[in-house]
C-alpha positions in Angstrom: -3.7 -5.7 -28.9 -3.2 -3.7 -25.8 -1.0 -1.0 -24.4 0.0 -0.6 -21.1 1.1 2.6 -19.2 2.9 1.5 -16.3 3.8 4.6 -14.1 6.5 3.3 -11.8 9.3 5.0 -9.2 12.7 5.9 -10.7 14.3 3.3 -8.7 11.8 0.2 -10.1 12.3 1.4 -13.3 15.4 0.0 -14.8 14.9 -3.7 -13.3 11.1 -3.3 -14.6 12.6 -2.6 -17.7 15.3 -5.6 -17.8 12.6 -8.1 -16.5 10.4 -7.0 -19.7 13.1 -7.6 -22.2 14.0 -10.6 -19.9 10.2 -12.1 -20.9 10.3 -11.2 -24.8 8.4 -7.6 -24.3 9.3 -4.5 -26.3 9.0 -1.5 -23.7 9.6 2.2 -23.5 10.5 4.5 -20.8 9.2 7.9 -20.6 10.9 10.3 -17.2 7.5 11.9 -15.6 6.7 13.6 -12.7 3.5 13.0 -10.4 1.8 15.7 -9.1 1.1 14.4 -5.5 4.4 14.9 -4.1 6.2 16.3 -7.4 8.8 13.7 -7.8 10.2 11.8 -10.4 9.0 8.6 -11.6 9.2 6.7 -15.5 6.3 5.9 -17.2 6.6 2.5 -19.2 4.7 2.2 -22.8 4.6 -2.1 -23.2 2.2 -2.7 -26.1 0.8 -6.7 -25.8 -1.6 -9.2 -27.6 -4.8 -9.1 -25.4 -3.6 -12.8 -23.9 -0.7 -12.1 -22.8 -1.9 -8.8 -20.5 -1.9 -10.5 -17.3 1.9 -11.8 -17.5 2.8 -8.2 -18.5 0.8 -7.3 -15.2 2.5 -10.4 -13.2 5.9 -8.9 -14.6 5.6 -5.4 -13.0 4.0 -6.7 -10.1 7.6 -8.6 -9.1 9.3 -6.0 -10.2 8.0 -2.8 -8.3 7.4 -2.5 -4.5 6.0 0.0 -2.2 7.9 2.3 0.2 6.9 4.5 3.0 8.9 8.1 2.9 8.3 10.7 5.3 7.3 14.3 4.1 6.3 17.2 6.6 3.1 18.7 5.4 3.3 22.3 3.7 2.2 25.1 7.2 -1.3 26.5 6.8 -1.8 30.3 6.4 -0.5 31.7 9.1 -1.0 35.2 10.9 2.2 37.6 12.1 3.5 35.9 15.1 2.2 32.3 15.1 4.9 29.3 15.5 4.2 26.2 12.9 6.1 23.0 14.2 5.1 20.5 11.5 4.8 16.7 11.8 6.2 14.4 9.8 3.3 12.1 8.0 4.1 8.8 6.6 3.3 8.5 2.8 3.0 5.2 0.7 4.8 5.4 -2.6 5.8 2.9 -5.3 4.2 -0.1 -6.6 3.0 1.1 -10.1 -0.2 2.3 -11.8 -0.8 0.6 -15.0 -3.7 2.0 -17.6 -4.5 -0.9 -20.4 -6.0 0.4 -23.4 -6.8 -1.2 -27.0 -4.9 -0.5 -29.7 -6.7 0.4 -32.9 -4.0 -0.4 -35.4 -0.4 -1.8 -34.7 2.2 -1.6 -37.4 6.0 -2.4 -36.9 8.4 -1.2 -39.4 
């Protein structure tokens, strides 16, 4: 038995979700926050037999895609008097993170 932590975007988040109950898995969602940019994402808990990890994998992969955003980068120390005209950079975000882990002991009650 396996658990997966699936760290997704907000907006993949309910259709991962609906695909996972779609297939026959048991999922829950957890509201997070990543530290990079500080936003919100959901963190998925999907617990698994060991065979079926890779169709849990295959599920989140059609679900979650990546996006580009723009942020502008925080201004460097700056002395009295200086002028800071940031640039927007281009960030990739999305897709999903997913830690698999054994489970020692699964009960259902």
């Amino acid at each position: 038995m396996k658990m997966l932590f699936c760290i997704v975007q907000n907006e993949d988040a309910g259709g991962l979700v609906t695909a996972l109950t779609k297939e026959g898995y048991r999922s829950t969602r957890y509201q997070s926050h990543g530290g990079f940019l500080r936003q919100g994402n959901a963190t998925i808990l999907v617990g698994a037999p060991d065979e079926k990890v890779g169709d849990v994998i295959a599920v989140v992969r059609r679900s979650c895609r990546t996006r580009t955003q723009y942020i502008n980068p925080l201004p460097p120390m700056m002395e009295p008097g200086e002028f800071y005209m940031p640039n927007p950079v281009d960030v990739q975000l999305g897709g999903a993170t997913i830690f698999v882990l054994d489970v020692a002991h699964f009960e259902q009650v």
